[in-house]
Backbone bond lengths (Angstrom), bond angles and torsions (degrees), N, CA, C in turn:
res aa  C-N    CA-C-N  psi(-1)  N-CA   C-N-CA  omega(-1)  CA-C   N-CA-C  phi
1 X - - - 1.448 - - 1.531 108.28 -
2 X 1.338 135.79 146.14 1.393 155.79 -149.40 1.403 92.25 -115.07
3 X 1.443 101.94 174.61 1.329 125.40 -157.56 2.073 78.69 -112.23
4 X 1.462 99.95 157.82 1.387 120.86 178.56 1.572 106.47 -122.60
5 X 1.131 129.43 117.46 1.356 147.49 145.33 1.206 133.74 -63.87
6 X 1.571 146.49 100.27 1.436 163.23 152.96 1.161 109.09 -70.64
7 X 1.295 106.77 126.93 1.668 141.05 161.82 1.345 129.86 -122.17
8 X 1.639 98.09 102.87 1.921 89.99 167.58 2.145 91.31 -100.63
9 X 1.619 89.89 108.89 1.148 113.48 128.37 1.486 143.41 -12.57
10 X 1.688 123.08 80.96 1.229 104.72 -175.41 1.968 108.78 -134.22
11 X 1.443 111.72 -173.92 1.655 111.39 171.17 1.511 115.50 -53.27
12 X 1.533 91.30 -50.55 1.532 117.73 -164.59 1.412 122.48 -118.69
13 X 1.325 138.43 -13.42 1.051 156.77 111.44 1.037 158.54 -96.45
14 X 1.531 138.73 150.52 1.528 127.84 -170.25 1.748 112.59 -146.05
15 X 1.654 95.00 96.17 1.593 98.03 166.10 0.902 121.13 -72.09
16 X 1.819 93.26 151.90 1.957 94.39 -164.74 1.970 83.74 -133.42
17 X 1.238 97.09 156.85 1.655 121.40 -167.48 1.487 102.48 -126.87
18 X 0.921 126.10 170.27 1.741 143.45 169.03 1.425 126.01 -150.53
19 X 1.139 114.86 134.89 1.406 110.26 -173.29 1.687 103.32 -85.04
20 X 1.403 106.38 -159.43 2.100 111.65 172.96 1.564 74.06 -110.21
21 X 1.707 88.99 163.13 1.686 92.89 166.48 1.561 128.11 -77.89
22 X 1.789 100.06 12.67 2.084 90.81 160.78 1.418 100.39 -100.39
23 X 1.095 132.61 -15.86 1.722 136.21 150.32 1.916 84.91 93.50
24 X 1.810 93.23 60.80 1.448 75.70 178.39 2.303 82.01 -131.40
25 X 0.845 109.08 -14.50 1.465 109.59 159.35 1.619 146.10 -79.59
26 X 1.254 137.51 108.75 1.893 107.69 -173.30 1.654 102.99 -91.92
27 X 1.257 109.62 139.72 2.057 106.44 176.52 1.308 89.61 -118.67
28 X 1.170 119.33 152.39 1.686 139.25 165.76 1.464 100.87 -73.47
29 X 1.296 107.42 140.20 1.878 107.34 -174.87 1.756 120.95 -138.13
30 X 1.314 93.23 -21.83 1.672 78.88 175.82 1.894 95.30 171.18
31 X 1.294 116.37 133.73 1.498 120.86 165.41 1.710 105.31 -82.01
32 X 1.188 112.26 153.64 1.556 113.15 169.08 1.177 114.53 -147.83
33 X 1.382 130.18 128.78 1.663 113.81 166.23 1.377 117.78 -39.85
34 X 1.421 123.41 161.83 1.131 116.18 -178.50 2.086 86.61 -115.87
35 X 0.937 98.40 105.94 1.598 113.59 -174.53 1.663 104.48 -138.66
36 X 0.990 119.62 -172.75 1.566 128.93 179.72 1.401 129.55 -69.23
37 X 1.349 88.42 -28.37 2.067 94.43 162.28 1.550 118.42 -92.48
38 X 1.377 105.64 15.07 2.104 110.90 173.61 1.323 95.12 -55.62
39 X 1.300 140.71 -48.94 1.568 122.43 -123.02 1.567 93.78 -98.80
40 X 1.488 112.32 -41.39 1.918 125.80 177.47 1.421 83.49 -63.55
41 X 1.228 144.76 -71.28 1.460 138.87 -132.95 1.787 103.63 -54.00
42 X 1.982 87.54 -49.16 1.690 94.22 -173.60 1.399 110.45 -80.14
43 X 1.552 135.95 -29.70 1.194 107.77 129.09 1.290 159.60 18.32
44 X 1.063 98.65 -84.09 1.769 126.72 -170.72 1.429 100.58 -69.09
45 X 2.114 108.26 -37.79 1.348 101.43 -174.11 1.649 107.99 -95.59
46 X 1.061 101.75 -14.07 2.054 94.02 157.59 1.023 115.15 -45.97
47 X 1.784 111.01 -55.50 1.522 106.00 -158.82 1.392 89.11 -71.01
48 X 0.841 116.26 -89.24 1.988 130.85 -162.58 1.925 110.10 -10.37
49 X 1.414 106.27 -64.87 1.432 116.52 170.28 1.986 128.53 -78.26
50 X 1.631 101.67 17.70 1.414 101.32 174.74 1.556 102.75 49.88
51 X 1.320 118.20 83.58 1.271 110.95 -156.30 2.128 87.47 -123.57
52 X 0.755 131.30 97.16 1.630 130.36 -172.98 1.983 113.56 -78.36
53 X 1.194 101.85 -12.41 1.440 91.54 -167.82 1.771 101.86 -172.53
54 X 1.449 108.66 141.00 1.372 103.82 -174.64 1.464 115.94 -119.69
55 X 0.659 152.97 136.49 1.922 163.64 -161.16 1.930 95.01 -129.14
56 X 1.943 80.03 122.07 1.349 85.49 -168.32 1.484 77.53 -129.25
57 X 2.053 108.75 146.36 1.234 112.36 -178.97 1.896 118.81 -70.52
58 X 1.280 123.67 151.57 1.070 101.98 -165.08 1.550 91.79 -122.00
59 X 1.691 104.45 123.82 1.876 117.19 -162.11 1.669 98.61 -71.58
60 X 1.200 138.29 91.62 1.068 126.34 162.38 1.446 110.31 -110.18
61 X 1.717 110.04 161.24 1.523 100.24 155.78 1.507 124.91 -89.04
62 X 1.367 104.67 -161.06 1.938 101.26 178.40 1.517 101.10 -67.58
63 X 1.237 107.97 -52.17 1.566 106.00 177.96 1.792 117.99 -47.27
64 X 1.252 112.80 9.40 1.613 121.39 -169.01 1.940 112.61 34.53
65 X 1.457 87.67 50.88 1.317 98.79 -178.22 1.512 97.41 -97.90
66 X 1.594 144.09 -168.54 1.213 149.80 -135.89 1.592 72.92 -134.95
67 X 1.330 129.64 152.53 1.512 147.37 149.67 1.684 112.55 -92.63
68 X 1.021 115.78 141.93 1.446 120.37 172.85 1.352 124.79 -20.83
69 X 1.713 121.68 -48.04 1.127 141.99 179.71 1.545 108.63 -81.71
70 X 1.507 128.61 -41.00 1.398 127.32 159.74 1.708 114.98 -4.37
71 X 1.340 128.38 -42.73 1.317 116.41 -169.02 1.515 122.24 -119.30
72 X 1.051 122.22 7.94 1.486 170.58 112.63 1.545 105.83 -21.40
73 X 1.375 107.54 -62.74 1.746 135.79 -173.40 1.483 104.39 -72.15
74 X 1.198 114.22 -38.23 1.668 120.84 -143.53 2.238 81.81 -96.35
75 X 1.538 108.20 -22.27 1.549 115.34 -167.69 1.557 108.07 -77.25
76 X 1.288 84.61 -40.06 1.992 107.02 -166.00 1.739 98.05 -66.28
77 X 1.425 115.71 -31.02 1.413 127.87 -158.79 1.485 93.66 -85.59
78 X 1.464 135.56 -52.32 1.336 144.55 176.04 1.700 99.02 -48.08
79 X 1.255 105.37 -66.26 1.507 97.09 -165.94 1.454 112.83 -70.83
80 X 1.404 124.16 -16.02 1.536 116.10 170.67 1.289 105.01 -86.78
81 X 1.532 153.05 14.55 1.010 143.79 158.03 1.499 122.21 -102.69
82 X 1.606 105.05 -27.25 1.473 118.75 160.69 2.017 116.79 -66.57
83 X 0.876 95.39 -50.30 1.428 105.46 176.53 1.732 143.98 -71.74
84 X 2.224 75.19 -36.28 1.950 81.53 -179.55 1.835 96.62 -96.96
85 X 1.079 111.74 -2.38 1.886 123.70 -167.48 1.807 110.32 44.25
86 X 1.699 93.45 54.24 1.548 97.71 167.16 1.606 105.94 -113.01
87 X 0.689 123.60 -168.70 1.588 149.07 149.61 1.107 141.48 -84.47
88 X 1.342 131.89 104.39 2.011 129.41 -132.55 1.291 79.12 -127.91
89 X 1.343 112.51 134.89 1.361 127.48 148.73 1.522 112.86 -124.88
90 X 1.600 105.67 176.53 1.518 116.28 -162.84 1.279 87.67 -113.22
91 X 0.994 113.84 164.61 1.890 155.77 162.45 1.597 161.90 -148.40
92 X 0.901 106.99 68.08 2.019 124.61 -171.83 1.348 86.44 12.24
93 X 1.416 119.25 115.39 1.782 110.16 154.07 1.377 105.59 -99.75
94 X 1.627 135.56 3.95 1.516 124.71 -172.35 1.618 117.41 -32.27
95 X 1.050 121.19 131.19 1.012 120.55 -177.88 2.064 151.29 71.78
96 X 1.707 83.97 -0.29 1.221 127.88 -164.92 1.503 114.04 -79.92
97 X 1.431 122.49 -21.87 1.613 129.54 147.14 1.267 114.41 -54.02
98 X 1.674 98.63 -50.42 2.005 101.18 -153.00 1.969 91.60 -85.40
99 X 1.496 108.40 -15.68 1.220 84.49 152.32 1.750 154.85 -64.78
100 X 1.978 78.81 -40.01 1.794 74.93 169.97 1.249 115.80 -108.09
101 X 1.671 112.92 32.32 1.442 116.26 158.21 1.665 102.46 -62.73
102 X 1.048 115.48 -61.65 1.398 135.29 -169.88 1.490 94.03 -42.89
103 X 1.078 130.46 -65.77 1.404 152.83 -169.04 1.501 108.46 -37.63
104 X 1.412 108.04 -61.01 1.457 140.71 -143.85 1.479 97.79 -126.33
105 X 1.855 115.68 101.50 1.452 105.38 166.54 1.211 112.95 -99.23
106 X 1.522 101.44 149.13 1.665 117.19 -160.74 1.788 104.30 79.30
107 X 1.314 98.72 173.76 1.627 111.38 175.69 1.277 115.02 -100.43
108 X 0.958 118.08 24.08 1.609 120.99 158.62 1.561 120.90 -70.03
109 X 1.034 123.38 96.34 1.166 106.36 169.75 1.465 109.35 108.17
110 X 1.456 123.28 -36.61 1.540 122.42 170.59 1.808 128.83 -23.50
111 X 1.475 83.90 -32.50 2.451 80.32 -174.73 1.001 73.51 -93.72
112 X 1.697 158.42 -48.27 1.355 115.44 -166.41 1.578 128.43 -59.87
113 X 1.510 107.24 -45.79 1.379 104.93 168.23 1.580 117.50 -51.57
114 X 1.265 118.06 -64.38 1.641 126.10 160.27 1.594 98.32 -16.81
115 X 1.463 149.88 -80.79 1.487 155.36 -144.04 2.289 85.70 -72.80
116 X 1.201 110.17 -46.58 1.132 106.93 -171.73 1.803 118.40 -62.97
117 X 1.482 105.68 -36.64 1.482 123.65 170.94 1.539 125.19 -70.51
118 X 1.491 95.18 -15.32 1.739 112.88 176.99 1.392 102.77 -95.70
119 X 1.392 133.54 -38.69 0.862 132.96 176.40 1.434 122.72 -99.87
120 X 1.415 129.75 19.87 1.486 141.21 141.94 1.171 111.54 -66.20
121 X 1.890 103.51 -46.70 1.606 112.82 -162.46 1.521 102.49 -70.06
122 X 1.079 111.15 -39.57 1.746 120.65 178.95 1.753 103.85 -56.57
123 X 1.318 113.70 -49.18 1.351 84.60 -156.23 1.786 103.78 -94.17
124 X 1.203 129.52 -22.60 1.462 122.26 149.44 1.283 128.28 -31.46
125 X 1.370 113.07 -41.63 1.675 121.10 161.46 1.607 123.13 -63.12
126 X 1.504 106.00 -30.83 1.225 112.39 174.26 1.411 114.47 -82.58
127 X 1.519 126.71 -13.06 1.366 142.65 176.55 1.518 111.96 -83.25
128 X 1.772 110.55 -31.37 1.383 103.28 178.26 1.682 103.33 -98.87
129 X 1.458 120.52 29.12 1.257 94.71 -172.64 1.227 141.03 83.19
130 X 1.480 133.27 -13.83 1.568 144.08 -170.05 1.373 121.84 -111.23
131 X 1.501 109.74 34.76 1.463 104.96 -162.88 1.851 91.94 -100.78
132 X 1.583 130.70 11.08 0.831 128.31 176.34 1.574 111.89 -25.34
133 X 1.490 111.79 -76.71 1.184 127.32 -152.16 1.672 121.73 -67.46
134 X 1.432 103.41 -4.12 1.734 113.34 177.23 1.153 118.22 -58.54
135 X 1.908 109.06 146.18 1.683 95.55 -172.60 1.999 83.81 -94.52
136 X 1.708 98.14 159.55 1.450 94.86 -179.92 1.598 110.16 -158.58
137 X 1.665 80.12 138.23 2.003 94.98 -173.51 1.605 105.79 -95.01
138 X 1.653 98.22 132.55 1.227 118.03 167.46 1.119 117.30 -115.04
């Protein structure tokens, strides 16, 4: 079994998370600009950490409407599945900042916790079975 990767998705930044390799833990792992070397960087950390599959937060509002960044999100997800040759899935992040606002005082560090809270939520879902309904890039 592979290592699991979390992403909260952002303009200007992008926390990244990691699972253990029974993908029953999320750890906070690293902030990165989201600039032109994102896609090699996360990459590099697929290969290196046996990384099998990536969970990318998915920007909606309450209304499960698309957020500004949603298609932006939905681009970043294509090219990390074309490029790193994993398997990207999506994940509800609603509320998943103001979670690790709470978490995390000051903004240091917040999208990483955020990528770690998306990717707890992901893999508990994948533990109970219900990940039917995810949209997912191969």
């Amino acid at each position: 079994m592979g290592k699991v990767l979390g992403i909260d998705y952002g303009a200007k930044r992008v926390g990244v998370a990691i699972s253990d390799a029974l993908q029953q833990f999320a750890f906070p792992k690293t902030l990165w600009p989201n600039d032109e070397r994102l896609i090699d960087r996360i990459c590099s950390l697929c290969k290196e950490e046996g990384v099998e599959e990536v969970v990318v937060g998915e920007s909606k509002s309450f209304a499960m409407q698309d957020n500004p960044i949603a298609p932006r999100a939905r681009e970043f997800a294509e090219a990390v599945a074309h490029q790193c040759g994993v398997r990207v899935v999506f994940e509800p992040e609603v509320l998943s900042t103001q979670q690790a606002r709470r978490l995390v005082p000051g903004r240091r560090g917040v999208d990483v916790v955020a990528a770690a809270i998306i990717l707890e939520a992901y893999l508990a879902r994948k533990r109970g079975g219900t990940l039917e309904s995810y949209d997912v890039v191969e």
